[in-house]
C-alpha positions in Angstrom: 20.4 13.2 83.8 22.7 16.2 83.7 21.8 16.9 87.2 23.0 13.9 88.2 26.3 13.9 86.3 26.9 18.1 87.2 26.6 16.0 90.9 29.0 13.2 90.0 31.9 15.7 88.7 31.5 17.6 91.9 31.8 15.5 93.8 35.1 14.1 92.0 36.5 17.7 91.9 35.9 17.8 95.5 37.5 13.9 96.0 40.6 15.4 94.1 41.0 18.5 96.8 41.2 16.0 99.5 43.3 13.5 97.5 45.6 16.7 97.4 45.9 17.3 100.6 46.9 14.0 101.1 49.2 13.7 98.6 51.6 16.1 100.3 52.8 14.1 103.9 52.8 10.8 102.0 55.3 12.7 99.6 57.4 14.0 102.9 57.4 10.1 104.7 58.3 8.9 101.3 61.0 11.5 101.6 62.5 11.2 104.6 62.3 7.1 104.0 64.6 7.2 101.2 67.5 9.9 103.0 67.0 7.1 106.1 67.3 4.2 103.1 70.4 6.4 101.7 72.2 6.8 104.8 71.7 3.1 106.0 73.2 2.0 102.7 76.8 0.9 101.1 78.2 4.5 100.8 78.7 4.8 96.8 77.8 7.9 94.4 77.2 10.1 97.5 77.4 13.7 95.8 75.2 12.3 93.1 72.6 10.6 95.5 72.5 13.6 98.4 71.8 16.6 95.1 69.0 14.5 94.2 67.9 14.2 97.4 68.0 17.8 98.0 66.2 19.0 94.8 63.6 16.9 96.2 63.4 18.5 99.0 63.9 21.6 97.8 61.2 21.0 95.2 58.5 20.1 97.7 58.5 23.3 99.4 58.3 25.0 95.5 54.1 25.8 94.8 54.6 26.4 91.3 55.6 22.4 90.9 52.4 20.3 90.8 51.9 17.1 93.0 51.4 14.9 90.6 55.3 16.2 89.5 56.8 16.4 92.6 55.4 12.6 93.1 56.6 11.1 89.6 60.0 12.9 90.5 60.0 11.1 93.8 58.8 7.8 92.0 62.0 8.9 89.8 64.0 8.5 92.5 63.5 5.3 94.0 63.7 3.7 90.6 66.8 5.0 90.3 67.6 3.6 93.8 65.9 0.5 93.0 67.8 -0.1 89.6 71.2 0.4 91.5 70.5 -3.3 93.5 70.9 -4.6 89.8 73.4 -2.7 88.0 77.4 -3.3 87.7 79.2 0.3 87.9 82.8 1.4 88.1 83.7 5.3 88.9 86.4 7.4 90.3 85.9 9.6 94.0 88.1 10.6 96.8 88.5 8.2 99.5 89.7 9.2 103.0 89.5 12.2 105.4 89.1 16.0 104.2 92.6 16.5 105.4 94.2 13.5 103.5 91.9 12.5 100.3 93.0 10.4 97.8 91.4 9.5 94.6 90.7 5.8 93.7 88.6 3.5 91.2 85.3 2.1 92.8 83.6 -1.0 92.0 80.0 -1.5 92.8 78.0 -5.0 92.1 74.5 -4.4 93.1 74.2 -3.5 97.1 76.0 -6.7 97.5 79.9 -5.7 97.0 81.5 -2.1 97.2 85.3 -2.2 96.6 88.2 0.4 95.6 91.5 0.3 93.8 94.8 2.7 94.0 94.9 4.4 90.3 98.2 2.5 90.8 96.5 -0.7 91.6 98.7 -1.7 94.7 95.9 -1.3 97.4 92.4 -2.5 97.6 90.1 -2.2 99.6 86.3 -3.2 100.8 83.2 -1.7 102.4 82.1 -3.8 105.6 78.9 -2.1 106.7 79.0 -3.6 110.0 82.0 -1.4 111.1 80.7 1.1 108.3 84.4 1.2 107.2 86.3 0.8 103.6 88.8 -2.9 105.0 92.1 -3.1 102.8 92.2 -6.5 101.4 94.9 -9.0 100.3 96.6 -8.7 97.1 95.0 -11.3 95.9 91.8 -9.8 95.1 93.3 -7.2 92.5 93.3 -8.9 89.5 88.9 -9.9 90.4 88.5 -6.1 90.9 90.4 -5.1 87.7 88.4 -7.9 85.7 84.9 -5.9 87.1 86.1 -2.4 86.4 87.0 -3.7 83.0 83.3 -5.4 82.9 81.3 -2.6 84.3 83.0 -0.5 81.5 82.1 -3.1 79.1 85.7 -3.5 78.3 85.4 -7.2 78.7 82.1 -9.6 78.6 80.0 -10.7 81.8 82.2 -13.1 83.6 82.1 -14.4 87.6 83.8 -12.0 89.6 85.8 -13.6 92.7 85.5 -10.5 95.0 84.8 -10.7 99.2 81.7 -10.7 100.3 81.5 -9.8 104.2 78.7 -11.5 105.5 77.3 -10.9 109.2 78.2 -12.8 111.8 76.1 -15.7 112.4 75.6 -16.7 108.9 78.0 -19.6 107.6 
């Protein structure tokens, strides 16, 4: 009987060298499918999003990190990707060329909407990922975009938001 279970662990030690070995290029495709997943999507937080994207990378290459950390940190990761699709934020970045920069208030609602407002509030704009462009829009969506930066900060209760949605062409 202890023969057979001395076997049995063996042969699970041995399973969990070749789960090992394994482990590692399903880490690096999982990798390389959220920086392709990042660089496809609406362009917000994109300091915050490319550091932890390169501490995971940087990790990966580190031997004293275990797999089973470097893949809960990776599962880390796409939560926090994943919870973004759901979440209401508001924050303040540069917008504009490295020669010109300007800093404005963003609005994010899920993937679905990414818009800006002047600090002064006279311009706003929104992201149209077909042209992969920020679009100034009409002043008549200031007001919706100070209501959800006022939401998103909880400043105000969950309300409808009347912002643009660019959908692609095609779809009516």
């Amino acid at each position: 009987s202890q023969v057979t279970e001395q076997a049995s662990l063996q042969a699970q030690i041995d399973g969990i060298t070749t789960t090992g070995r394994e482990m590692v290029p399903l880490m690096q495709d999982m990798l390389g499918a959220l920086e392709q997943f990042i660089e496809l999507d609406v362009p917000f937080l994109e300091q915050e999003r490319a550091a932890r994207l390169s501490g995971l990378k940087a990790m990966m290459d580190r031997a004293d990190v275990t797999h089973s950390e470097k893949f809960r940190r990776i599962l880390e990761a796409y939560q926090i990707e994943n919870e973004y699709g759901r979440t209401i934020e508001t924050y303040q970045a540069s917008l504009g060329q490295a020669d010109n920069p300007r800093t404005v208030q963003f609005l994010r609602v899920g993937r679905v909407v990414l818009v800006y407002q002047t600090l002064d509030g006279l311009e706003s704009g929104v992201w149209n990922q077909k042209t992969r462009s920020f679009e100034v829009l009409s002043p008549e969506y200031s007001r919706a975009i100070t209501k959800g930066m006022r939401i998103a900060l909880k400043q105000a209760p969950p309300d409808l938001l009347r912002l643009p949605l660019l959908t692609p062409e095609g779809d009516k």
